[in-house]
MIVEX-449020 format. One line per 2 residues: their letters; for each residue x, y, z of C-alpha. Coordinates in steps of 0.001 Angstrom, whole numbers, plus 500000, padded with zeros to 6 digits. Layout:
// residues N
A	X Y Z; ... $
END
This chain:
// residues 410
XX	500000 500000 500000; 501820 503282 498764 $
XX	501284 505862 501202; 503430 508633 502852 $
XX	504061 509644 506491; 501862 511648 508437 $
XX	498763 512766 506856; 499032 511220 503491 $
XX	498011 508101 505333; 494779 509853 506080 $
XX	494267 512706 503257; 495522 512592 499404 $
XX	493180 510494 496786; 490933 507856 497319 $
XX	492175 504699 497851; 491813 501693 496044 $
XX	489471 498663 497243; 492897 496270 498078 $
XX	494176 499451 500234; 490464 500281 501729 $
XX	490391 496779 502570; 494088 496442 504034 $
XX	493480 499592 506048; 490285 499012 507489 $
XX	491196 495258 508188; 494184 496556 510282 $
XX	492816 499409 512476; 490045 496969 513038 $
XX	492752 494738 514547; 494756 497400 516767 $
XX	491065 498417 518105; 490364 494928 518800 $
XX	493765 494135 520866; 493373 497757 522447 $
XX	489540 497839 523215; 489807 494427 524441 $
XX	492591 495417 527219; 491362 498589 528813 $
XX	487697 496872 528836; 488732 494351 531545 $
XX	489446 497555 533462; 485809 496883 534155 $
XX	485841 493367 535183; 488120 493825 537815 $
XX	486339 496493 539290; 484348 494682 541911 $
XX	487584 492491 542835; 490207 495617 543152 $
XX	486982 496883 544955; 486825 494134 547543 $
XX	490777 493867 547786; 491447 497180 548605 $
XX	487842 497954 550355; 487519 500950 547699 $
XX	484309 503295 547675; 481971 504038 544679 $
XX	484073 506765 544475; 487813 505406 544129 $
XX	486155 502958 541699; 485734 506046 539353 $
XX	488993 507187 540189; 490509 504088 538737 $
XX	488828 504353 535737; 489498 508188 535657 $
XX	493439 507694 535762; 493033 505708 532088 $
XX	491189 507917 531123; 493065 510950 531532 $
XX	495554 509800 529825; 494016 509559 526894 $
XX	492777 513024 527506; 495979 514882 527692 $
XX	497301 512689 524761; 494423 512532 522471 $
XX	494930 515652 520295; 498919 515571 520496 $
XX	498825 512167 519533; 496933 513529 516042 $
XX	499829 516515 515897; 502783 513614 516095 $
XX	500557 511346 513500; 501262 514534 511151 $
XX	505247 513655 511083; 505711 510181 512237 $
XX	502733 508335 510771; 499352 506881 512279 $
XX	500726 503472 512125; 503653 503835 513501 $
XX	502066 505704 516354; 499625 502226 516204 $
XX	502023 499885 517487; 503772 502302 519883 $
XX	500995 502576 521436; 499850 499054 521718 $
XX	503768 498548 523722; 502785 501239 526337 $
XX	499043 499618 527267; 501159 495746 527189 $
XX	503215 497224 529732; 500836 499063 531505 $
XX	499250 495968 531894; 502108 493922 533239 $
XX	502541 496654 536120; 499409 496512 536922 $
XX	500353 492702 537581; 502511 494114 540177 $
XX	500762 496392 541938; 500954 496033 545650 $
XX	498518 498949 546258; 495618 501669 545682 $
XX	498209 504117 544134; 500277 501497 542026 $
XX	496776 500185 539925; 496347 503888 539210 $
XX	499850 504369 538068; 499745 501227 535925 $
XX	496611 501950 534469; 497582 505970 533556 $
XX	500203 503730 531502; 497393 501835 529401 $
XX	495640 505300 528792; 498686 506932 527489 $
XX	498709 503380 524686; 495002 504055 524262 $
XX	495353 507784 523670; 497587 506575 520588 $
XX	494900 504462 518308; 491468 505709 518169 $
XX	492125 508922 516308; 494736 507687 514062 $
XX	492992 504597 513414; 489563 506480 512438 $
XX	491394 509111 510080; 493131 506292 508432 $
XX	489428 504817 508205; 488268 508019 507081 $
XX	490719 509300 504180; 490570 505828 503095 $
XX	486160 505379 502576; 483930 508015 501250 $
XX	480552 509174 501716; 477993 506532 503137 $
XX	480566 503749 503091; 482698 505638 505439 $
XX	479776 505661 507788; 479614 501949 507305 $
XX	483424 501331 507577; 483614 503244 510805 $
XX	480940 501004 512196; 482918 498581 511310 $
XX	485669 499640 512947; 483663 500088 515837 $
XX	482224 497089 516336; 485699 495168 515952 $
XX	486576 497156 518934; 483172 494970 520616 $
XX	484384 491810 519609; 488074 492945 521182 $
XX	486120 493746 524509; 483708 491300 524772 $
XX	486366 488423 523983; 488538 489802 526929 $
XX	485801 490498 529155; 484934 486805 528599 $
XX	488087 485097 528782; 488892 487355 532051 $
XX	485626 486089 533598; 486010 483023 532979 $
XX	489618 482855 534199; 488854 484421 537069 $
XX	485636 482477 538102; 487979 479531 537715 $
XX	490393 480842 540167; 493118 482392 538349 $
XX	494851 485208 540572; 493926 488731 538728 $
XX	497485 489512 538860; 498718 486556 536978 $
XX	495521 486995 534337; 496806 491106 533943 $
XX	500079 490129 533570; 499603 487358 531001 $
XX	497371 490206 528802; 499923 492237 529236 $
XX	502557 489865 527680; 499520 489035 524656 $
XX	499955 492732 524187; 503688 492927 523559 $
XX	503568 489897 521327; 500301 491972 519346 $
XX	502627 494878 519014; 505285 492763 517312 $
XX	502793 491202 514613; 501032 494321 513811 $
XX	504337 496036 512999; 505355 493122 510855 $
XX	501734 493447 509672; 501996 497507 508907 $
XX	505403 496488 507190; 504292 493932 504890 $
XX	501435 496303 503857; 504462 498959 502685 $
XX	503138 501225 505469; 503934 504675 506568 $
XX	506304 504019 508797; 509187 503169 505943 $
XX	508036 506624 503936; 509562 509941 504395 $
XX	508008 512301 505909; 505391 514486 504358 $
XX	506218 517899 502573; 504757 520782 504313 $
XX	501416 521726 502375; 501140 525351 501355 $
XX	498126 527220 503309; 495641 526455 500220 $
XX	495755 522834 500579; 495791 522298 504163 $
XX	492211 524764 505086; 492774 526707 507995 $
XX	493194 525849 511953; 491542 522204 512790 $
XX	490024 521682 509445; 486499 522001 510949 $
XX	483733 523103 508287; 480713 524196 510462 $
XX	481819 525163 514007; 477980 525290 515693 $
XX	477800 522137 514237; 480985 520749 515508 $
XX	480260 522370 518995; 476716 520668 519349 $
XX	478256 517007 517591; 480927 517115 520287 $
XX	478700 517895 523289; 476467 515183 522083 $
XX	479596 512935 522171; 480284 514247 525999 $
XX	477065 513734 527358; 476827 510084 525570 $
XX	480314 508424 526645; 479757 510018 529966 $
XX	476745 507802 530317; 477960 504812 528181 $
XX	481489 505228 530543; 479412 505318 533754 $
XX	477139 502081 533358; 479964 500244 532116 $
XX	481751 501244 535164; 478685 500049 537541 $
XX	476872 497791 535745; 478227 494885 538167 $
XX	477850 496789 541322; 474189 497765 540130 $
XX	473727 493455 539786; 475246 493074 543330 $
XX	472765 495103 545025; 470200 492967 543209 $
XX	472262 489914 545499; 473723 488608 542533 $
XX	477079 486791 543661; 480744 488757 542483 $
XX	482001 486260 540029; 478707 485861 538377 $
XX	478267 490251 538628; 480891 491001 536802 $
XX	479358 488888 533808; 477081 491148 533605 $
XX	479899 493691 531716; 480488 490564 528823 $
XX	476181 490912 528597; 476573 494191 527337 $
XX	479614 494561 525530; 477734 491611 523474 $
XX	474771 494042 522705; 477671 496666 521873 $
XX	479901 494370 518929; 476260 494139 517588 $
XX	475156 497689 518229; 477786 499638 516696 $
XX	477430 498307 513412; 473848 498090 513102 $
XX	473472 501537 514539; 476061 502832 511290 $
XX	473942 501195 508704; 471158 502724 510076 $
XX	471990 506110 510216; 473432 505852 506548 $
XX	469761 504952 505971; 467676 507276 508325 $
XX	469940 509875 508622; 472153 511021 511624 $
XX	469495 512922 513851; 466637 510671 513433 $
XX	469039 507731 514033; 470418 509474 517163 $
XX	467193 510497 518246; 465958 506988 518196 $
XX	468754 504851 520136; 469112 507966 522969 $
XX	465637 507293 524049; 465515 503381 523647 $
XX	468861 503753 525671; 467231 505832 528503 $
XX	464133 503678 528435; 466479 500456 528533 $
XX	468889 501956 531649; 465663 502480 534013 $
XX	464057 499302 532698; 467119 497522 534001 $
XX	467264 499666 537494; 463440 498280 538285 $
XX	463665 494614 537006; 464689 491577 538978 $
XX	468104 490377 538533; 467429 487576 535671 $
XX	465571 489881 533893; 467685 492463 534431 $
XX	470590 489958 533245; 468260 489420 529929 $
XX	467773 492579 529074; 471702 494061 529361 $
XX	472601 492846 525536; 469640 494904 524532 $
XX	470772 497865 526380; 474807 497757 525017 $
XX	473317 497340 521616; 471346 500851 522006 $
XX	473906 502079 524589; 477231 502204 522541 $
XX	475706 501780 518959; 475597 505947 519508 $
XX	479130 505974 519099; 478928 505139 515421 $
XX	476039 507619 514034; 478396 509698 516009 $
XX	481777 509492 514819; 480633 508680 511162 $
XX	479460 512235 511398; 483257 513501 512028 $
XX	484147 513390 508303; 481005 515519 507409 $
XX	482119 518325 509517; 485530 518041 509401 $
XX	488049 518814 506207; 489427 515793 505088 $
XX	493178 516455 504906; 492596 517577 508812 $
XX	490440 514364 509670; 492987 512992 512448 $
XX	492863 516683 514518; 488728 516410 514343 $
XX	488661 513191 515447; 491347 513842 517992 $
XX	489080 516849 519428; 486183 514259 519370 $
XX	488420 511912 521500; 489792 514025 523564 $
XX	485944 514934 524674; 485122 511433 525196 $
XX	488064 511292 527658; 486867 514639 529284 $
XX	483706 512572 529657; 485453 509485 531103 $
XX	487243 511254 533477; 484625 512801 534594 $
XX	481360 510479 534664; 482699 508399 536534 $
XX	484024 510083 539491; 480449 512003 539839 $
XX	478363 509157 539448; 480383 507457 542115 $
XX	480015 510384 544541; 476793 510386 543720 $
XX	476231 506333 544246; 478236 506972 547455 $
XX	475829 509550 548806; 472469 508181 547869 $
XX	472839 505020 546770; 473717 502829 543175 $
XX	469988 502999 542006; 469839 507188 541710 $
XX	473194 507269 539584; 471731 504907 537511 $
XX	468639 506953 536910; 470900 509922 536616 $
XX	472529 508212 533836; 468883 507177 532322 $
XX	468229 511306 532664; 471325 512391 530983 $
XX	471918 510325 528238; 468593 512370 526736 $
XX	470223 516209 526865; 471525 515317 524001 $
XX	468066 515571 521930; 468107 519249 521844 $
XX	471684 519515 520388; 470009 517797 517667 $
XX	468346 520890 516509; 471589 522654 516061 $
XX	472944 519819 514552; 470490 519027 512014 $
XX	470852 521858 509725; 474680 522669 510290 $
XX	474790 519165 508411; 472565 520353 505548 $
XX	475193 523597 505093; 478286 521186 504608 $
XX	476112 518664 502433; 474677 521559 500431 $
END
């Protein structure tokens, strides 16, 4: 695949089918490896919960330190992409969430887990961006919308097989230490292949680096066409991941006040992660067919119908119902992000999508911490409602968004 450093892997012509094909099939593997790792994050919430007698609170802490990582790194991570590559950037950033992991197999306290886990943000912080803009420059039009769903939903079957095989390991007695570690190691040995992978596919990182573009070819600033547009699409995208971030992050503890036993609690992250790998594509085909606001419209309400429909059932049906709920709950993320390109210049697709990223790690940072103050002070059931309550201020923003996407369509 003949491509230069830097944003020629993103921007230039359209690429052929063999090179839409190679690209897509190997961001969709770096999000699977990636998504998969920081997802168990969640399954071993309850157990670094009960081994270091943590609060609702710390529990969002924990997830906060990934994800603040990723915030400060986000956008620069785009900036570097610009001289060293995306892929390159790919597989560096696979090596720093391996060995993140493999600290966090050594962590002998509260501070340690959030050290080693800051480590597997700043990995994170280098893929989704790069791996979108490569997704981006390389699909057009409605089948970018469908790619990116794509590349979405490999980033499901990444969690929900880790998730899974986590559970399973550790419901068979496995030490979570020994499981972190050995992901950790998978990691490394991921790293390895993709860069042999990225290689063999005459990547970026063996091309020199890009000539600077004059001022006529580049746009101007961050490449973004309609700023009220951009504005409402990206507090949308706040709002959402701080919901979709905060029931991931108590999902189990919601299932253990319902007396539902640890081991068998944390399952109940794998339930909707399952709905997600189906969600996230679905939810891109259908907004290439109904549109983006009527598609958002649609799967924010079924998602804050599904949230207190869990909160109120018993725990089997509750159990039942949690595929349904990932598939409306994180099938957002695709109407979404397909909506980057639209509002975004194409030859600065990796800074939009690093502005959009860098939100949803404001959001994860954030959501987290609040709703666990919040499930601290008056109990697990109100921050779920709270969730069910916020993940519908986006509908509003839909009114600014609708027509700033008819001005960069007309």
């Amino acid at each position: 695949m003949n491509s230069t450093a830097g944003a020629s892997e993103s921007g230039g012509e359209p690429a052929s089918r063999l090179e839409r094909r190679a690209t897509l099939a190997a961001c969709c593997a770096v999000h699977g490896v990636q998504d998969g790792l920081t997802s168990t994050v969640y399954v071993l919430l309850p157990i670094l919960a009960q081994h270091f007698g943590l609060s609702y609170a710390s529990i969002g802490v924990i997830r906060a330190a990934h994800t603040t990582a990723m915030s400060l790194l986000e956008f620069p991570s785009t900036l570097l992409s610009e001289r060293f590559g995306e892929r390159r950037l790919l597989v560096f950033g696979l090596i720093c969430s391996g060995m993140g992991y493999i600290s966090l197999a050594f962590s002998g306290g509260y501070p340690s887990v959030l050290g080693a886990l800051f480590l597997t943000g700043v990995g994170t912080a280098f893929q989704h961006s790069l791996s979108s803009s490569l997704v981006s420059g390389a699909f057009e039009f409605d089948d970018r919308r469908v790619a990116l769903g794509t590349y979405n939903s490999s980033g499901d079957v990444g969690k929900l097989a880790a998730t899974g095989l986590m559970s399973l390991l550790l419901g068979m007695g496995a030490g979570w230490q020994a499981v972190s570690g050995g992901y950790g190691a998978v990691a490394l040995l991921g790293a390895a292949v993709l860069a042999l992978l990225f290689r063999r596919l005459a990547a970026g990182s063996r091309a020199p680096a890009t000539p600077r573009r004059s001022s006529s070819e580049d746009g101007s600033g961050n490449g973004i066409r309609d700023r009220d547009g951009f504005l409402a699409l990206s507090a949308i995208v706040f709002l959402d991941t701080a919901v979709q971030d905060g029931f991931m992050v108590f999902v189990a503890f919601l299932m253990i006040e319902k007396q539902v036993p640890l081991g068998l609690a944390a399952f109940a992250v794998v339930l909707t992660l399952l709905g997600g790998v189906f969600g996230k594509f679905a939810c891109g085909v259908v907004a290439a067919r109904l549109g983006v606001v009527r598609s958002l419209v649609l799967v924010e309400c079924l998602t804050a119908l599904g949230i207190a429909v869990v909160y109120f059932s018993p725990s089997l049906l509750a159990f039942c119902l949690l595929p349904l709920v990932g598939t409306v709950l994180q099938g957002s993320s695709s109407i979404n992000y397909g909506t980057v390109g639209e509002l975004v210049d194409r030859r600065r697709s990796s800074r939009g999508f690093g502005i959009i990223y860098t939100t949803t790690s404001a959001a994860g940072i954030l959501a987290p911490v609040l709703y666990g103050f919040l499930a601290d002070r008056v109990g697990i059931g109100s921050a779920m409602m709270a969730m069910a309550i916020t993940v519908l201020l986006p509908l509003p923003l839909c009114l600014v968004l609708h027509p700033a996407l008819r001005r960069v369509q007309a």
